[in-house]
N, C-alpha and C positions, 0 to 999 in steps of 0.2 A: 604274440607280438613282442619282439623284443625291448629290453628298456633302455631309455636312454643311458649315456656314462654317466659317470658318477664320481666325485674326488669325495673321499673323508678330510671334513675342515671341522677347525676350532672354534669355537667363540671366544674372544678375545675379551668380552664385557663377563661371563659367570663360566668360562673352561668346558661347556658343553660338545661334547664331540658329532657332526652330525652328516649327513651324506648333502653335498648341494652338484647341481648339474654342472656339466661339463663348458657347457657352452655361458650358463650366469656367472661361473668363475671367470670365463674369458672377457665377459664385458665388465667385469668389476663387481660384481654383483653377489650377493650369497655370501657376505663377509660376518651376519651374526644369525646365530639359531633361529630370533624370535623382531618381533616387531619391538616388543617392550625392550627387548636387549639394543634394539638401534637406537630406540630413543634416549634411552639412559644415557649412551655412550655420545649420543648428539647433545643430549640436553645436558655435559658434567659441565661442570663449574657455575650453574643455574641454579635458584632455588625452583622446584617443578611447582610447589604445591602452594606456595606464597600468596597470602591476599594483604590487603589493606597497603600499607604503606611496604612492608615485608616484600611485596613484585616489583619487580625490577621495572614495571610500564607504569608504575605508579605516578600521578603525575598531581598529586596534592589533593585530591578528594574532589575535583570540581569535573564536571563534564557536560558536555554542551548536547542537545537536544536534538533532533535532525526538526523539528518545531523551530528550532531558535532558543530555548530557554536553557538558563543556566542551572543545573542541580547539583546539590552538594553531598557528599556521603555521611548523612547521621541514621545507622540503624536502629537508635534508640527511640527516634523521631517518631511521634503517633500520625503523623503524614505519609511517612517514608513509605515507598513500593516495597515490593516483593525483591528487589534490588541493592535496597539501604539507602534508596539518595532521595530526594526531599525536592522541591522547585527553592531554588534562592529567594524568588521574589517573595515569596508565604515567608521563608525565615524575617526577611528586612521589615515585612507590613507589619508579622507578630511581634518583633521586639519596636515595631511602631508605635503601636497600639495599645502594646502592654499585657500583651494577651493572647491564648490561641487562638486559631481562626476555627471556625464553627462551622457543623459539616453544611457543606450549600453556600459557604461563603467561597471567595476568590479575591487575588490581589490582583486591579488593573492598571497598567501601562498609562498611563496621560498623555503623551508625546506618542502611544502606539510602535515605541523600540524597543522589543522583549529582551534583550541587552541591559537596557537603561534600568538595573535594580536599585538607584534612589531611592531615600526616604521621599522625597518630596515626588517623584516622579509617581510612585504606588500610591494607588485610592481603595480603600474596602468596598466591594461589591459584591452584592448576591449572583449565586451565577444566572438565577432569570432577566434580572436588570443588565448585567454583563450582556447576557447572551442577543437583548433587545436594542443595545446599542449599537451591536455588532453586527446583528444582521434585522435592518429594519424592516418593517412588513412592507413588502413589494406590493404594487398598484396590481389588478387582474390583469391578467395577459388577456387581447383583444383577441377572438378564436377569427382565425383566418380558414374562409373555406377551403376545402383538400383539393388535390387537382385530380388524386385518387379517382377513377371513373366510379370507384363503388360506392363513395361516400357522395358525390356531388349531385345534386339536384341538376336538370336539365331543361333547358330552355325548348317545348318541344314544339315545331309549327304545327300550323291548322293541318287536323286528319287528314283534310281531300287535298292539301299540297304535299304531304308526306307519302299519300298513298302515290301520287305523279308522279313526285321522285324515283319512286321501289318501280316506275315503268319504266324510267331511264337508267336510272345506276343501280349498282349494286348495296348490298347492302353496310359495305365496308365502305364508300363512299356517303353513304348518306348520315353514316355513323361517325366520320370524321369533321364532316359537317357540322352538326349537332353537339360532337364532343363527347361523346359516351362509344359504349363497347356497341360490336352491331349484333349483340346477342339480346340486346337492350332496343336495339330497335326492331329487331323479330317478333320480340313479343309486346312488344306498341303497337305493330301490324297486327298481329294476332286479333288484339283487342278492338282495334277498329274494326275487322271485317265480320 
């Protein structure tokens, strides 16, 4: 099979000489050797590797939650995630308090606005007492019977007016009657005869 054409082109980011198609050169295409060579050449005047304040998306250390809560960047932090950030609200109760917060403890909202990181707005709470305020124990649910033919009990009439029935209608008819499947009423018949 023959191969496609071919131009010999340059790379213009490291001087690498390389074969690219005929047709990628006509749409713009095939202007550096390598991926890493595009990027370099897209990313110049950028730090690539920059963290903390150093990147350029740096935007103060704070960042917001898709929760709601506000977190701050201290990796030094014995709270801090896998991440470096910390919840705001734990930093405001701790220097509330006077003290770190203890593992099973939590800092709670008053007002319920995870925004609202006040001193006065934050209460020390355990997360069991937390978690009881916040979701109280619900009353039993009333079980409502299923309309499910498999699960529902059935109202069934007297044998000898069921069996009069099966002389007049069918059994899909007296099954609709009744409310249940008419495989359920075959072997109702069954048992009475």
């Amino acid at each position: 099979m023959p191969s496609k054409p071919t131009i010999p082109r340059e790379c213009p980011v490291c001087g690498t000489r390389f074969l690219a198609k005929k047709a990628d050169v006509a749409r713009g295409r095939s202007v550096y050797c390598s991926r890493s060579c595009s990027s370099k050449e897209k990313c110049s005047g950028f730090i690539i590797h920059a963290s903390g304040s150093e990147n350029p998306n740096w935007k103060g250390g704070l960042t917001k939650s898709t929760r709601g809560y506000w977190y701050v960047n201290m990796p030094e932090h014995p709270r801090a995630g896998a991440n470096g950030y910390v919840k705001r609200a734990d930093l405001v109760l701790e220097s509330k308090i006077g003290r770190p917060l203890l593992p099973g403890e939590i800092a709670h909202h008053k007002n319920e606005n995870k925004e609202d990181d006040s001193p006065d707005n934050l209460e020390l709470q355990t997360l069991a007492s937390h978690t009881r305020l916040h979701h109280p124990k619900q009353p039993p649910k009333i079980k409502i019977k299923s309309d499910n033919p498999c699960t529902r009990r059935y109202t069934w009439p007297p044998d000898t007016e069921l069996v009069e029935m099966h002389k007049t209608l069918s059994l899909r008819k007296i099954a609709s009657i009744v409310g249940c499947g008419f495989k359920a009423v075959h072997r109702r018949l069954l048992k009475i005869k």
